[in-house]
Backbone as XML, in Angstrom:
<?xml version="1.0"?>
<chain id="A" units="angstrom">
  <residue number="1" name="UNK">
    <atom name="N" x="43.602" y="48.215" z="70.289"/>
    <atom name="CA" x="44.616" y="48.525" z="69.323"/>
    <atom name="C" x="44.233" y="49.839" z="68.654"/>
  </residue>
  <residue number="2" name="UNK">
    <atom name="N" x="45.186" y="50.553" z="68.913"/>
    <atom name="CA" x="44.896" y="52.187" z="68.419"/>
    <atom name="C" x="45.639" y="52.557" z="66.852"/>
  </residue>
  <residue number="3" name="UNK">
    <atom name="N" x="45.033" y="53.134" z="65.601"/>
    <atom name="CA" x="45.557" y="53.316" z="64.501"/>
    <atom name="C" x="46.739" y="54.430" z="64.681"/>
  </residue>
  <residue number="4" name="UNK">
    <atom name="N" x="47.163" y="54.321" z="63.926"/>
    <atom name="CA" x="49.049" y="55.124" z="64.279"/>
    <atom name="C" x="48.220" y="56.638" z="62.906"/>
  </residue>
  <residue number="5" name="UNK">
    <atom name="N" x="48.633" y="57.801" z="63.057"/>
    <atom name="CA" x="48.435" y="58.554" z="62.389"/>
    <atom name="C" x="48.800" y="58.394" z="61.393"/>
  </residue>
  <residue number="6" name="UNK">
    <atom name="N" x="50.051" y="57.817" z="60.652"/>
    <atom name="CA" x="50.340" y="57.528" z="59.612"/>
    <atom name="C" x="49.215" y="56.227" z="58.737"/>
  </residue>
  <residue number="7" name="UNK">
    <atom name="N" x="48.311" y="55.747" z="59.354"/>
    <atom name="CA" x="47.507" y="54.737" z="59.000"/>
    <atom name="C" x="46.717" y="55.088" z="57.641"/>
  </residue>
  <residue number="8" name="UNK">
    <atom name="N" x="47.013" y="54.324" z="56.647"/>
    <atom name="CA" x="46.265" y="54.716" z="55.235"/>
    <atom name="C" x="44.920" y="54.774" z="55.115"/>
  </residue>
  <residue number="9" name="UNK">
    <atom name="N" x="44.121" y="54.107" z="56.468"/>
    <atom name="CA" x="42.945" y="54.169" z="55.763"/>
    <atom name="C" x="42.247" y="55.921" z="56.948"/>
  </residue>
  <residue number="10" name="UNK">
    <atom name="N" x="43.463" y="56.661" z="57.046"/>
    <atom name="CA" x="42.962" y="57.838" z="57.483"/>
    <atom name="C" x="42.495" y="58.674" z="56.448"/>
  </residue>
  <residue number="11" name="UNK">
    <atom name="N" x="41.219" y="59.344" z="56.222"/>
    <atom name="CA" x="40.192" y="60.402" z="55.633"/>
    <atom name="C" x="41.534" y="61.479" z="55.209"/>
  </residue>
  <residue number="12" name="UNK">
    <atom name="N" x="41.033" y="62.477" z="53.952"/>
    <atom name="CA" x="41.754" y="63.253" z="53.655"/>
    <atom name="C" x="42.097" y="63.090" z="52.458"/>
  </residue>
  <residue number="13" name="UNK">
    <atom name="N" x="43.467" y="64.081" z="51.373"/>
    <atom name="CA" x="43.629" y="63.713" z="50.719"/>
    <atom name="C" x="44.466" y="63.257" z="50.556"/>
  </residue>
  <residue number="14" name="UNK">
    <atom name="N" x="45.000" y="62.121" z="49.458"/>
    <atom name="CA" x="46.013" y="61.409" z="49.127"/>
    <atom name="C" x="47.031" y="62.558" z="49.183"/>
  </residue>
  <residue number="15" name="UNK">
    <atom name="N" x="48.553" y="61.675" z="49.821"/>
    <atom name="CA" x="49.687" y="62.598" z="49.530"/>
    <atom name="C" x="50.118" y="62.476" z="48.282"/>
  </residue>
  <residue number="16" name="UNK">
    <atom name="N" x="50.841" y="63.952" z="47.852"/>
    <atom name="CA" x="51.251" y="63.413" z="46.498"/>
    <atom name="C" x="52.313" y="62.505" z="46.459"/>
  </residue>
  <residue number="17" name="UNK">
    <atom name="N" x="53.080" y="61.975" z="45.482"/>
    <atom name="CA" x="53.814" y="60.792" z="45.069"/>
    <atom name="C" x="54.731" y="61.503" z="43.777"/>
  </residue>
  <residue number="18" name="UNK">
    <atom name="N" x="55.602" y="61.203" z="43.656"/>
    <atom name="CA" x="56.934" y="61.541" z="42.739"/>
    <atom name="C" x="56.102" y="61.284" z="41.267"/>
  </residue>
  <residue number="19" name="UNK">
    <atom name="N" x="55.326" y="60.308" z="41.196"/>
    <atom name="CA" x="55.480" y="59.543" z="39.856"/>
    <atom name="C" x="53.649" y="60.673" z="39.512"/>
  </residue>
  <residue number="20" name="UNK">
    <atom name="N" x="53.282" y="61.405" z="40.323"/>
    <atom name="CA" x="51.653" y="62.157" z="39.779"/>
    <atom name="C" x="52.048" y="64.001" z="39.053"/>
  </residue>
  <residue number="21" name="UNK">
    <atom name="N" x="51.749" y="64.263" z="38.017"/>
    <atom name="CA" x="52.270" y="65.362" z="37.804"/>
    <atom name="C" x="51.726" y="66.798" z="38.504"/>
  </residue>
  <residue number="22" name="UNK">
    <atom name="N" x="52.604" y="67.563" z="38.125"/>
    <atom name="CA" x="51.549" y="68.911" z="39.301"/>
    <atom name="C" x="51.404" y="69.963" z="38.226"/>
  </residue>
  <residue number="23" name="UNK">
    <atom name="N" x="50.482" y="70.408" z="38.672"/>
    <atom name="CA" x="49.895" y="71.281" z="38.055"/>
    <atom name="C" x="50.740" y="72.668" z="37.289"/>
  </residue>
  <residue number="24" name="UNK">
    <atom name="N" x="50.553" y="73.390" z="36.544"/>
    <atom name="CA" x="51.619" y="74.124" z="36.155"/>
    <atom name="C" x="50.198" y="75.127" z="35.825"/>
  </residue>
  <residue number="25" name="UNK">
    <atom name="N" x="50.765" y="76.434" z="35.551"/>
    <atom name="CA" x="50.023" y="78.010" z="35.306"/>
    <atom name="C" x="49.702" y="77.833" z="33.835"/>
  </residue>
  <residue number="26" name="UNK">
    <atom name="N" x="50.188" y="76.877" z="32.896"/>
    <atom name="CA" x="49.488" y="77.267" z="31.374"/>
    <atom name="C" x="48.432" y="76.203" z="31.760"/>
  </residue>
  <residue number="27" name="UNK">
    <atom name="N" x="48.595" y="74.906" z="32.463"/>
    <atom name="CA" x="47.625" y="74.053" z="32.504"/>
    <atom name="C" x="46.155" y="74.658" z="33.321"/>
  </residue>
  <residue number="28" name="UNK">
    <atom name="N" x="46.540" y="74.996" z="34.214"/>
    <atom name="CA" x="45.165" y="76.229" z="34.909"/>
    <atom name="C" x="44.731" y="77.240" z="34.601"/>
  </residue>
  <residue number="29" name="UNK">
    <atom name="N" x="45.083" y="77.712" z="33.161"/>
    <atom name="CA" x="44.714" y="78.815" z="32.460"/>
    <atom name="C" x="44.074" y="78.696" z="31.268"/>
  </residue>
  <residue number="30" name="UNK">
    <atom name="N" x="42.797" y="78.815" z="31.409"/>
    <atom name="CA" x="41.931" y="78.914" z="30.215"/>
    <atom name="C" x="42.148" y="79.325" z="28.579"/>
  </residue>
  <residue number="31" name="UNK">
    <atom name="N" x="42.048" y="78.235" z="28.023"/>
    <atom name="CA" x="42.646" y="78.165" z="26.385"/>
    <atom name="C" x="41.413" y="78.680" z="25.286"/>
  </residue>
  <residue number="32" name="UNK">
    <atom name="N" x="40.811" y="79.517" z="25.131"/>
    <atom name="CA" x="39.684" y="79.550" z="24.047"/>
    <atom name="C" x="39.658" y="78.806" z="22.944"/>
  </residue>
  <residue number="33" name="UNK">
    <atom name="N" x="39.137" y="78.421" z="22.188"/>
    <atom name="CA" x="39.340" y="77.912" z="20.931"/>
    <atom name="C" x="39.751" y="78.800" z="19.583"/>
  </residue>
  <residue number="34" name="UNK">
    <atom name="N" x="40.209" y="78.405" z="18.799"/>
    <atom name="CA" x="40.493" y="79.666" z="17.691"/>
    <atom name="C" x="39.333" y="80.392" z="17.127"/>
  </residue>
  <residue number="35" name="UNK">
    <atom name="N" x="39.933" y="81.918" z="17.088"/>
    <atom name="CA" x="38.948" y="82.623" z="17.275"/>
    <atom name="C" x="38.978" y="83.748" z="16.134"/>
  </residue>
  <residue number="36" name="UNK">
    <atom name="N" x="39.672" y="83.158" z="14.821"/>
    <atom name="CA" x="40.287" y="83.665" z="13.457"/>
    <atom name="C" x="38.630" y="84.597" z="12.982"/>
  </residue>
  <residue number="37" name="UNK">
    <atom name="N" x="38.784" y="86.054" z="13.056"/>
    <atom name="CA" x="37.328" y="86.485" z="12.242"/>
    <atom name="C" x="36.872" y="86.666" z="13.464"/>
  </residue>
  <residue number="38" name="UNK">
    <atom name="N" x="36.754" y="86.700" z="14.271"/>
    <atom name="CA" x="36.060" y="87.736" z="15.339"/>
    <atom name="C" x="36.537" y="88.498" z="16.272"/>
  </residue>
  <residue number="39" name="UNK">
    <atom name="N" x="36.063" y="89.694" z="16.375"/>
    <atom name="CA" x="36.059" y="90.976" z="17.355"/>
    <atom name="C" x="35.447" y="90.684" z="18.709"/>
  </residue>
  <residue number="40" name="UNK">
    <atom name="N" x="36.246" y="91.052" z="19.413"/>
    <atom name="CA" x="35.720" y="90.805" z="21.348"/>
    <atom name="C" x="36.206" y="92.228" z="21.458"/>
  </residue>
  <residue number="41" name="UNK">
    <atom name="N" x="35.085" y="93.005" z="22.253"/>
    <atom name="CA" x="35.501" y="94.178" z="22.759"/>
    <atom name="C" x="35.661" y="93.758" z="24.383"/>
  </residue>
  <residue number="42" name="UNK">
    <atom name="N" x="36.789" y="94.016" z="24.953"/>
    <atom name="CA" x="36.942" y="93.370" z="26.877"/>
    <atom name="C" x="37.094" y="94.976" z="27.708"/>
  </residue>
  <residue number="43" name="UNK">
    <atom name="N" x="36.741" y="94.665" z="28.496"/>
    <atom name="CA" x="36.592" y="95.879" z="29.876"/>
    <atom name="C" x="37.913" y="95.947" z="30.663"/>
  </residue>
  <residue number="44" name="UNK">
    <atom name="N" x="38.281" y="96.892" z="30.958"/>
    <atom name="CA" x="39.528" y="96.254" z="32.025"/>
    <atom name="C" x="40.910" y="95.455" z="32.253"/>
  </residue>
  <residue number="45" name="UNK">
    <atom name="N" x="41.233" y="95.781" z="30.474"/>
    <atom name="CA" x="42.601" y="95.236" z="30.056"/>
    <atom name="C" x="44.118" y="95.704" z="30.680"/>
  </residue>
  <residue number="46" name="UNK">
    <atom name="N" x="44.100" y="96.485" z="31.401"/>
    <atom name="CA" x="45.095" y="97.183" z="31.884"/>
    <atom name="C" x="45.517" y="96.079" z="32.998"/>
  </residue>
  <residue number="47" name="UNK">
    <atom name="N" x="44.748" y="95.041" z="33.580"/>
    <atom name="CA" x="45.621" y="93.900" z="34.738"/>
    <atom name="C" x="44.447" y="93.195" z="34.814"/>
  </residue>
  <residue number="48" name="UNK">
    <atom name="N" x="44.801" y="91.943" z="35.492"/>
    <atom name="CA" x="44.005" y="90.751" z="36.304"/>
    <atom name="C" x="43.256" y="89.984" z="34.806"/>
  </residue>
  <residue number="49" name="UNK">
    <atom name="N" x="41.710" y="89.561" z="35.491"/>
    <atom name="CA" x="41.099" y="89.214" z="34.138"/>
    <atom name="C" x="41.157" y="89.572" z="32.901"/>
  </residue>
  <residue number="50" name="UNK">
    <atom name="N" x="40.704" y="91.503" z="33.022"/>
    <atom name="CA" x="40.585" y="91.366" z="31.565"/>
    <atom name="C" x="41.963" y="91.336" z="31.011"/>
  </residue>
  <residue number="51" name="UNK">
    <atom name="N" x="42.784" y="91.471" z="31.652"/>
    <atom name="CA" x="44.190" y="91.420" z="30.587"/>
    <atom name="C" x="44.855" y="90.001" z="30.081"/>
  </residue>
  <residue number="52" name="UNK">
    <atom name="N" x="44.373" y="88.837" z="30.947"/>
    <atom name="CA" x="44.448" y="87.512" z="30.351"/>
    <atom name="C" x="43.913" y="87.445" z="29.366"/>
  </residue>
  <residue number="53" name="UNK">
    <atom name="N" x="42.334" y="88.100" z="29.295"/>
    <atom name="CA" x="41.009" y="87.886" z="28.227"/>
    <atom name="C" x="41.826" y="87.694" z="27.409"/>
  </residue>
  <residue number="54" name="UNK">
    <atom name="N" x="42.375" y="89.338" z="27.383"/>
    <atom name="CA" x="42.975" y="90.144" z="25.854"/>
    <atom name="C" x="44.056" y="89.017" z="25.015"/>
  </residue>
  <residue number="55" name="UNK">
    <atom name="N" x="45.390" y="88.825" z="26.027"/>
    <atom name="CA" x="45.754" y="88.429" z="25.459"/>
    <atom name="C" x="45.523" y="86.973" z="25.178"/>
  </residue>
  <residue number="56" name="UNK">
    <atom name="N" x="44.775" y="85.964" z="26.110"/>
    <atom name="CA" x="44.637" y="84.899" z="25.359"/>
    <atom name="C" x="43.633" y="84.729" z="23.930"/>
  </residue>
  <residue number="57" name="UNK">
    <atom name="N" x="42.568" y="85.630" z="23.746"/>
    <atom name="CA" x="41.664" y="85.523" z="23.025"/>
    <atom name="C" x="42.855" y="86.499" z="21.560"/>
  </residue>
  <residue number="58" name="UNK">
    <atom name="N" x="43.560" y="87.038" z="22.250"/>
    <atom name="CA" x="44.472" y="87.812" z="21.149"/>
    <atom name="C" x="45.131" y="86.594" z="20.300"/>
  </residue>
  <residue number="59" name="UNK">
    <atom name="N" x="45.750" y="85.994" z="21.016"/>
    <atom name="CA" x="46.752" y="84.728" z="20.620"/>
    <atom name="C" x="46.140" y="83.623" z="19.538"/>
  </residue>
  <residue number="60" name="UNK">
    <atom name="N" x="44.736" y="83.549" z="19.882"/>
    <atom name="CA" x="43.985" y="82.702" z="19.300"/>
    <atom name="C" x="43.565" y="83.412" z="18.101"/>
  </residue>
  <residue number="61" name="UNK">
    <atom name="N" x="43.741" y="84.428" z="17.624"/>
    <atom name="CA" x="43.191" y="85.089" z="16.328"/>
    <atom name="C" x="42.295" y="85.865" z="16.263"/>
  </residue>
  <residue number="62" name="UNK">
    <atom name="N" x="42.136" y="86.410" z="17.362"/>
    <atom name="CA" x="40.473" y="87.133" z="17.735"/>
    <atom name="C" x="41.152" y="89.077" z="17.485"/>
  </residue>
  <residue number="63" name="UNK">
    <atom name="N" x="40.209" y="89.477" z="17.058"/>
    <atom name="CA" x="40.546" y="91.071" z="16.953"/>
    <atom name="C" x="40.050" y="91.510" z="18.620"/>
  </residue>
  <residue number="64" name="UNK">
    <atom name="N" x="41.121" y="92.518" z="19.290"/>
    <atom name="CA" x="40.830" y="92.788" z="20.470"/>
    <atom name="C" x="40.389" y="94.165" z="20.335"/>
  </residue>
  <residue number="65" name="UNK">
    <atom name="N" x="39.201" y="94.426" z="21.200"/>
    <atom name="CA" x="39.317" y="96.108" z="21.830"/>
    <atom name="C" x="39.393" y="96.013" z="22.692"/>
  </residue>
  <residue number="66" name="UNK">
    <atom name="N" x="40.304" y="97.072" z="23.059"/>
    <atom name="CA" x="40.348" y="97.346" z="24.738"/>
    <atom name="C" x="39.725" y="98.284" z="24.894"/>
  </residue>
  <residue number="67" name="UNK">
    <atom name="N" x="38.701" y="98.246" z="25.870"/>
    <atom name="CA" x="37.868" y="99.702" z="26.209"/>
    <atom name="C" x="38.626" y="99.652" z="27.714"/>
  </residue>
  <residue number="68" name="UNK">
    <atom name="N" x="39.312" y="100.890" z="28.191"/>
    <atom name="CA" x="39.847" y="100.899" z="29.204"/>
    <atom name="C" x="39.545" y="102.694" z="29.162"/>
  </residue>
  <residue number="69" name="UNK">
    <atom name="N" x="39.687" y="103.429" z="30.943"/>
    <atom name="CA" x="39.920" y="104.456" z="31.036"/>
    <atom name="C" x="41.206" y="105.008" z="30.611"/>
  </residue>
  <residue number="70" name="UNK">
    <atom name="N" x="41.513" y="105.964" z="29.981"/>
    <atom name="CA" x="42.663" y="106.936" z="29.352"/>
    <atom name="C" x="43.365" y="106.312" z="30.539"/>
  </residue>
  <residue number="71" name="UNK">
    <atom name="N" x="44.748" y="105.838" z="30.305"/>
    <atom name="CA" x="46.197" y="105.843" z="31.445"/>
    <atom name="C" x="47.052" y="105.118" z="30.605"/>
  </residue>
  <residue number="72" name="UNK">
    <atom name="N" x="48.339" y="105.668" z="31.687"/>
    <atom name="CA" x="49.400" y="104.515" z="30.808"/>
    <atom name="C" x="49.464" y="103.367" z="30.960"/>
  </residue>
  <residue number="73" name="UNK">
    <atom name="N" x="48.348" y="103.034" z="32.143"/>
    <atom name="CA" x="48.403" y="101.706" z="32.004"/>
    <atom name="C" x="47.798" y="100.850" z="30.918"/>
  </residue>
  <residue number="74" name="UNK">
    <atom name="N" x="46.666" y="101.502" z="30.638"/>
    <atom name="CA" x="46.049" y="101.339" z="29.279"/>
    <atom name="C" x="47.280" y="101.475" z="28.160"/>
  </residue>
  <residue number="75" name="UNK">
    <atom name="N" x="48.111" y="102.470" z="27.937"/>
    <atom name="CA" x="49.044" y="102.439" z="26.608"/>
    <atom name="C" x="50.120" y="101.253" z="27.253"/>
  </residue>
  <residue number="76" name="UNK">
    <atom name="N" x="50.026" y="101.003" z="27.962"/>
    <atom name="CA" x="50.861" y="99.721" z="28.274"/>
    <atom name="C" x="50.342" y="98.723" z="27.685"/>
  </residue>
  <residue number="77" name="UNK">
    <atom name="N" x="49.228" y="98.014" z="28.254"/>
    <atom name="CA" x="48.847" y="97.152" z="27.693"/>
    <atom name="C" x="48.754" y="97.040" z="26.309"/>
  </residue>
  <residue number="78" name="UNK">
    <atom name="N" x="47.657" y="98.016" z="25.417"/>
    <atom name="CA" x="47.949" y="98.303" z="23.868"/>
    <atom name="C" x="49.438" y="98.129" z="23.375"/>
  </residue>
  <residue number="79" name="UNK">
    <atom name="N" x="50.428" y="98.558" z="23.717"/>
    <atom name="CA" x="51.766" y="97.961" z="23.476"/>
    <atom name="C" x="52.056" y="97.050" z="23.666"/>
  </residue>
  <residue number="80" name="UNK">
    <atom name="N" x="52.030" y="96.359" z="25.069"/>
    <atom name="CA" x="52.283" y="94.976" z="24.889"/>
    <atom name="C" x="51.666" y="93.680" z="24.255"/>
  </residue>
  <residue number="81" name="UNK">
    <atom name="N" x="50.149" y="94.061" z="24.188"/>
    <atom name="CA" x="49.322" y="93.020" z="23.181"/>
    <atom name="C" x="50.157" y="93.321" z="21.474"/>
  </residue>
  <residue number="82" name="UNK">
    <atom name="N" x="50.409" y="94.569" z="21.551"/>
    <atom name="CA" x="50.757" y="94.737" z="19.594"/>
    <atom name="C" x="52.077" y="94.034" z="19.685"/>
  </residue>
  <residue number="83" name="UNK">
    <atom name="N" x="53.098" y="93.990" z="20.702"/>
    <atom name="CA" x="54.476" y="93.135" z="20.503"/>
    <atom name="C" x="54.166" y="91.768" z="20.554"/>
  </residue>
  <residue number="84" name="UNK">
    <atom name="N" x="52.686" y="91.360" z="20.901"/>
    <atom name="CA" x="52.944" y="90.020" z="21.124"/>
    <atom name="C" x="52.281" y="89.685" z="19.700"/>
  </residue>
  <residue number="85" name="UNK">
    <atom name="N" x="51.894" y="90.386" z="18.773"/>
    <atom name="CA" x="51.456" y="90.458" z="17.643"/>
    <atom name="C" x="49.781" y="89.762" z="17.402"/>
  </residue>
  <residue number="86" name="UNK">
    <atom name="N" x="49.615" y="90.505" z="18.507"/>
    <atom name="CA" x="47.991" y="90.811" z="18.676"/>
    <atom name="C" x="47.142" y="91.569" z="17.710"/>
  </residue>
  <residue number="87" name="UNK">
    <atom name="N" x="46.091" y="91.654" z="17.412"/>
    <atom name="CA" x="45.288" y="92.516" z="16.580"/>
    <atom name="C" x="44.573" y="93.043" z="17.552"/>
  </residue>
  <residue number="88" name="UNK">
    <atom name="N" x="45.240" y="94.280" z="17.927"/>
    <atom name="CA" x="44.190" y="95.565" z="19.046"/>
    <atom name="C" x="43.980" y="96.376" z="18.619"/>
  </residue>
  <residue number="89" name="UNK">
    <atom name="N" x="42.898" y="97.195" z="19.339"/>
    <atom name="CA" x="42.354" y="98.667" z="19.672"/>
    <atom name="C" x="42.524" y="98.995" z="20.157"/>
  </residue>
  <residue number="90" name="UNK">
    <atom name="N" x="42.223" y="100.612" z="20.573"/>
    <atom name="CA" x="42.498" y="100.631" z="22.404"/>
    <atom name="C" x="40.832" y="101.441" z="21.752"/>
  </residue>
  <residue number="91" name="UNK">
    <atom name="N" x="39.852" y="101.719" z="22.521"/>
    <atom name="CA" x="38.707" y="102.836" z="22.905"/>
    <atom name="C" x="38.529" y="103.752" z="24.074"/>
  </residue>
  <residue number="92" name="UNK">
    <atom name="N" x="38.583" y="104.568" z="24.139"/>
    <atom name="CA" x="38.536" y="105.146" z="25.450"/>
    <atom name="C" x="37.270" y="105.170" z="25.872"/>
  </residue>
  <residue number="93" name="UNK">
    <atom name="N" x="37.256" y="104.066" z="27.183"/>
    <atom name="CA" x="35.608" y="104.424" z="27.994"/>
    <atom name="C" x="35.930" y="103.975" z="29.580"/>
  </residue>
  <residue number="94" name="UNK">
    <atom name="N" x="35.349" y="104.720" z="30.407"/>
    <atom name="CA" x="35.055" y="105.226" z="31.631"/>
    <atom name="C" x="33.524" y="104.589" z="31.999"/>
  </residue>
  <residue number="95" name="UNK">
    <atom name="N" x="33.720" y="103.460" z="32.627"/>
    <atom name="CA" x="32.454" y="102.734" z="32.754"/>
    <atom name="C" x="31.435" y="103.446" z="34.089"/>
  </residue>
  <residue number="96" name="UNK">
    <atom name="N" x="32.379" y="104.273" z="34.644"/>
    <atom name="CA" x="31.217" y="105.224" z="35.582"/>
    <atom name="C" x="31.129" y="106.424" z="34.541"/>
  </residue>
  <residue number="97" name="UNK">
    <atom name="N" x="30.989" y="106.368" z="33.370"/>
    <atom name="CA" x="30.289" y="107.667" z="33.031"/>
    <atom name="C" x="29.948" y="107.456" z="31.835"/>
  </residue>
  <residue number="98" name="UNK">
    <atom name="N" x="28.294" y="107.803" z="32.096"/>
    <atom name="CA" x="27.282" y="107.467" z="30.476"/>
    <atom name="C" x="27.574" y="108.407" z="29.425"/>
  </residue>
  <residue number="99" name="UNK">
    <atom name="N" x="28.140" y="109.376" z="29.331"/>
    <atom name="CA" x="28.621" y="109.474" z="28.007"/>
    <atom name="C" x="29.785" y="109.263" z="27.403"/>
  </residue>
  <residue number="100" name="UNK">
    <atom name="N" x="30.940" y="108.625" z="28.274"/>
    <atom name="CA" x="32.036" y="108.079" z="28.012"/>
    <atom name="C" x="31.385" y="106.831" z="27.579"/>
  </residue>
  <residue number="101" name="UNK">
    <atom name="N" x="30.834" y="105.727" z="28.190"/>
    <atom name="CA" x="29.898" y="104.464" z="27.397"/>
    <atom name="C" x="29.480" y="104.977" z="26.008"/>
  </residue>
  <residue number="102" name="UNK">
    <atom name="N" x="28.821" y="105.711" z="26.170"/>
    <atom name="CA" x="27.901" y="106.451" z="24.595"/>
    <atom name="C" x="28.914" y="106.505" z="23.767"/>
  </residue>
  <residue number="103" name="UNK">
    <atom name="N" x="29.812" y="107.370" z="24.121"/>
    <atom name="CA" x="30.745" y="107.185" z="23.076"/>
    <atom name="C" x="31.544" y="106.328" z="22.483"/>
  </residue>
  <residue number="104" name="UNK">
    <atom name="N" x="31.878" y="105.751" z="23.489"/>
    <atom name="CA" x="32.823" y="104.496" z="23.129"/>
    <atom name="C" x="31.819" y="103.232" z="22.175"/>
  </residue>
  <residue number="105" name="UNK">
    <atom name="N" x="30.548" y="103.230" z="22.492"/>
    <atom name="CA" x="29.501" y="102.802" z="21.877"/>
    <atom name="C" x="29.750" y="103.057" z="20.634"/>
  </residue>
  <residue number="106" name="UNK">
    <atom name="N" x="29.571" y="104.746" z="19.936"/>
    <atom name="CA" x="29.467" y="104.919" z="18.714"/>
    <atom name="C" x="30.614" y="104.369" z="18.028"/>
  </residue>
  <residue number="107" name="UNK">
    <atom name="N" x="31.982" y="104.501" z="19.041"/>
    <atom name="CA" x="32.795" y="104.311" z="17.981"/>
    <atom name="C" x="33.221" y="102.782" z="17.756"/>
  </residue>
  <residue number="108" name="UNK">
    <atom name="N" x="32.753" y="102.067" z="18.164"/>
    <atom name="CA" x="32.245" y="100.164" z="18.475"/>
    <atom name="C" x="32.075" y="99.781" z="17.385"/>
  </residue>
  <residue number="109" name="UNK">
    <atom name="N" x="30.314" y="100.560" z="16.974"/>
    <atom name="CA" x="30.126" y="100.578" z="15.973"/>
    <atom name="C" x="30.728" y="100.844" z="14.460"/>
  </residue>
  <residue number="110" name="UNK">
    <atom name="N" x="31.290" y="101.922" z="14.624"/>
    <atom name="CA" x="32.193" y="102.724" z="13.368"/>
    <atom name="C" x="33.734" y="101.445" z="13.377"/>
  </residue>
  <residue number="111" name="UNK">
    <atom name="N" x="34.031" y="101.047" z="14.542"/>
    <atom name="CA" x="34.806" y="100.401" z="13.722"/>
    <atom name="C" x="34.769" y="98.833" z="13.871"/>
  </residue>
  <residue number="112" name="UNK">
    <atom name="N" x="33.277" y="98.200" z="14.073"/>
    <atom name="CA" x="32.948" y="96.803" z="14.259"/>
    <atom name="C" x="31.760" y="97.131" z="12.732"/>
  </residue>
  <residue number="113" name="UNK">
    <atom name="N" x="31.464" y="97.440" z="12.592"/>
    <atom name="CA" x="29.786" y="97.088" z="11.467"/>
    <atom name="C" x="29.492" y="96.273" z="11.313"/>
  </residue>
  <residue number="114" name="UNK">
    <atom name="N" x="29.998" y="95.146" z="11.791"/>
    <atom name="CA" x="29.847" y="93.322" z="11.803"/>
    <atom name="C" x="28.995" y="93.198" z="13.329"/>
  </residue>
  <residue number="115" name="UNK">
    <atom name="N" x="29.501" y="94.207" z="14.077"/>
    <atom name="CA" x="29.702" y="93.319" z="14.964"/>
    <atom name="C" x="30.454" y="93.118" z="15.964"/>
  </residue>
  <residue number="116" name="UNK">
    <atom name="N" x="30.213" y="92.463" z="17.279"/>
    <atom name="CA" x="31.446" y="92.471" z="17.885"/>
    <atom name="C" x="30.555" y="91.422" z="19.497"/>
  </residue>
  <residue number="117" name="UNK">
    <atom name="N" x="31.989" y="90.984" z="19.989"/>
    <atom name="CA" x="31.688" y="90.326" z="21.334"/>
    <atom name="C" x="31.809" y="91.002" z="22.403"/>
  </residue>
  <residue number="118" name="UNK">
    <atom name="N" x="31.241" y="91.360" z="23.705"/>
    <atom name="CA" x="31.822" y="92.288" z="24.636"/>
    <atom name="C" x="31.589" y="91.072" z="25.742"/>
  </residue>
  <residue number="119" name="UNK">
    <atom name="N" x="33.402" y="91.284" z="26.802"/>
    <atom name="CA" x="33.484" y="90.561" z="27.629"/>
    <atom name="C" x="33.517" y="91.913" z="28.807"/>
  </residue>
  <residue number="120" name="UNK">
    <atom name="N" x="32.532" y="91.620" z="29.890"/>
    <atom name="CA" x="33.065" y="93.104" z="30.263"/>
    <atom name="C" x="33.520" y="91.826" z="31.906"/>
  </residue>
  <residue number="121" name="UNK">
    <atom name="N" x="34.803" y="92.972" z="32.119"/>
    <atom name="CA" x="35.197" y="92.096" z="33.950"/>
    <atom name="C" x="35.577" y="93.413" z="34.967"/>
  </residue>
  <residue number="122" name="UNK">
    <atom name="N" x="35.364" y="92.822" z="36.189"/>
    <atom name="CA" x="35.714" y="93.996" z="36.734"/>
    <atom name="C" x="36.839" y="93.568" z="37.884"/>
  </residue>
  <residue number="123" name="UNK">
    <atom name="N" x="37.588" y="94.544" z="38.781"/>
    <atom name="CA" x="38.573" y="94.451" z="39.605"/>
    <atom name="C" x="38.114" y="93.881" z="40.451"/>
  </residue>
  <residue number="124" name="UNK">
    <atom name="N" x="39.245" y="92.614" z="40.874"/>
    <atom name="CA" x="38.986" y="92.467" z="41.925"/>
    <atom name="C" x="38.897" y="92.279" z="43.838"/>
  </residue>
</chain>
């Protein structure tokens, strides 16, 4: 007696069923906790990671910098985090070049004196 392919006790995963819910894009997307009173400086806000960072850690109350290279994609983003009524920066830094870092450094400082979080991400 040969098992029919449809046979339940075949390996694999369960099919889904009407009554199991599916997954949705806010549920697979990382929620920070509130983040009222602190500065995150993020790398790479212009798309992909760091631009989720921004704005989810934005949403939650967190002061954002964006350290991104000079583009409009950069003044894009800075616009669209401030409509979503984000608290941003923008800094200009160029992570292949040590005195674009240096600088963007000093001015971290000048306008963190507390302090600050750096998430840095890169393309991928």
């Amino acid at each position: 007696m040969s098992a029919s392919p449809a046979s339940s006790s075949s390996p694999g995963p369960p099919s889904p069923s009407a009554s199991s819910p599916s997954p949705t894009a806010d549920s697979a997307v990382f929620t920070p906790p509130r983040l009222d009173g602190r500065t995150i400086a993020i790398t790479g806000t212009t798309s992909g990671t760091g631009r989720v960072m921004a704005s989810r850690c934005g949403m939650q109350g967190a002061r954002i910098i964006l350290l991104n290279r000079p583009s409009a994609r950069a003044d894009t983003a800075l616009r669209e985090l401030r409509g979503a009524g984000v608290d941003v920066v923008a800094v200009p830094c160029d992570l292949q070049s040590f005195d674009s870092v240096r600088a963007a450094a000093r001015m971290l400082t000048e306008i963190c004196p507390n302090g600050w979080t750096c998430c840095a991400t890169t393309p991928a």
